[in-house]
C-alpha positions, 0 to 999 in steps of 0.5 A: 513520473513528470508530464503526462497525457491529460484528458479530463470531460470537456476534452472531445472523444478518446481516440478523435485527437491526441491528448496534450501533456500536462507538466507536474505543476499543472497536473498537481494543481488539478489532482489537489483542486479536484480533491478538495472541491469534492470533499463535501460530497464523499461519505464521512470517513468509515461509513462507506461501503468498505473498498470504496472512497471515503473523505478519509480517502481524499485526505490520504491522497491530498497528504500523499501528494502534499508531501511530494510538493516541491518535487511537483512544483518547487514549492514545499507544502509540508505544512498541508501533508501534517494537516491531512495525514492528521485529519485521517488519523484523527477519523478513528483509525487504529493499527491491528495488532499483528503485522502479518494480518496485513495482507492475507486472505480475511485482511477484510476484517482491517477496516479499522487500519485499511482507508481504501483498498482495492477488493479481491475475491477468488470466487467472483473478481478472478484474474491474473493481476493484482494478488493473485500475482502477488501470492503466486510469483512469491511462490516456488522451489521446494516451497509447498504451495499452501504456505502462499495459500495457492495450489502451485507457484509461478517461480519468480518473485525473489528479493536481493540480500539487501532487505533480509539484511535490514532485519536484525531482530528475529522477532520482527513480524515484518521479516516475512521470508521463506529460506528453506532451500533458498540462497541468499545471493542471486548468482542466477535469475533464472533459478528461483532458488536464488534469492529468498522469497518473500511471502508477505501476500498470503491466500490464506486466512487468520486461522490457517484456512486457505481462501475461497479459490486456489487459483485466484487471491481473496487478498486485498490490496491496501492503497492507503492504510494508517501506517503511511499516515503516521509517516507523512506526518513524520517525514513532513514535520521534519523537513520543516513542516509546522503544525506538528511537534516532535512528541507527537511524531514520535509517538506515531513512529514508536507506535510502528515499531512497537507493533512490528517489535 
């Protein structure tokens, strides 16, 4: 987002001064310095305790950062976002089979996609934000409750007709939308009829159960899975980047749409 407020230890007390700004190149240099300067101290990847940070975890966001480079500091460093996203997809990761298994309710048992989430139980982390969001403004209309896995929706999240119409094929598992009832233009934005909704974020279990609330998500929210890692390296191979090669990137390009269909 550009410069920002940048504040580290050595700085005085919160609220005794005003924060100076850090240009993006400053604030890149810090992120990527810090990152690797810890990287001997972080658990090796997959024997934290899930939700919290491995090296895997660093790597994802070193590859993350590395491949917005040049918009950070004018300097490309495509070359550093193939060897990270590689570092994480070489600790053992591997896709789920089913999509849709993503973002439910159990989506805990993703170990083996999900790097770092942010945890949610409806029982002993409760709030308003993050899933419980999620998978209720999704919700509205005529649509029961219980297909968002929550005992009522909140009426709001929609999408325009863009993004249903990118999906062609019936049987893409990534086209999660609920139609019945719904237009597809959005003539009005107050009436959650217009436009469909999209019903990624689920409160509910593999097996159809809902989760352990009905009032707040047991979903967690993944902030880095095994999909993006694939993309990184991908989009960074060809903007130039050396260290990959073209059988590799599509390889783990085919490997995304294999599993979407």
């Amino acid at each position: 987002y550009g410069t920002g407020p940048f504040v580290t230890e050595n700085d005085a007390p919160l609220g005794t001064f005003l924060p100076k700004q850090a240009s993006r190149a400053q604030l890149f240099n810090y992120v990527t310095t810090e990152l690797m300067a810890i990287d001997p101290d972080l658990a090796a990847p997959k024997t934290n305790e899930y939700g919290r940070a491995d090296k895997a975890a660093a790597w994802a966001l070193l590859a993350r950062t590395y491949l917005n480079a040049e918009v950070y500091t004018g300097t490309p460093k495509y070359d550093s976002a193939i060897i990270y996203a590689q570092k994480v997809i070489n600790a053992g990761y591997s896709l789920i089979p089913d999509y849709r298994q993503l973002m439910l309710a159990d989506n805990n048992l993703n170990a083996n996609e999900f790097i770092l989430t942010i945890n949610y139980d409806g029982i002993k982390t409760q709030g308003y934000g993050g899933t419980t969001y999620l998978t209720h403004a999704e919700n509205g209309g005529s649509m029961p409750g219980l297909i968002t896995g929550v005992g009522g929706g909140w009426g709001g999240l929609r999408t325009t007709k863009a993004l249903p119409d990118l999906f062609t094929n019936v049987n893409d598992q990534r086209a999660e939308f609920y139609t019945s009832g719904q237009s597809l233009e959005i003539a009005d934005q107050t009436q959650f009829p217009n436009g469909y909704a999209v019903i990624k974020y689920r409160n509910l279990n593999r097996d159809g159960s809902h989760g352990s609330s009905l009032d707040f998500a047991d979903v967690d929210f993944p902030i880095f899975r095994l999909a993006e890692m694939y993309l990184i390296y991908d989009e960074a191979f060809l903007r130039g980047g050396a260290g990959g090669d073209n059988a590799t990137a599509l390889s783990y390009f085919n490997k995304l749409r294999t599993r979407a269909y």
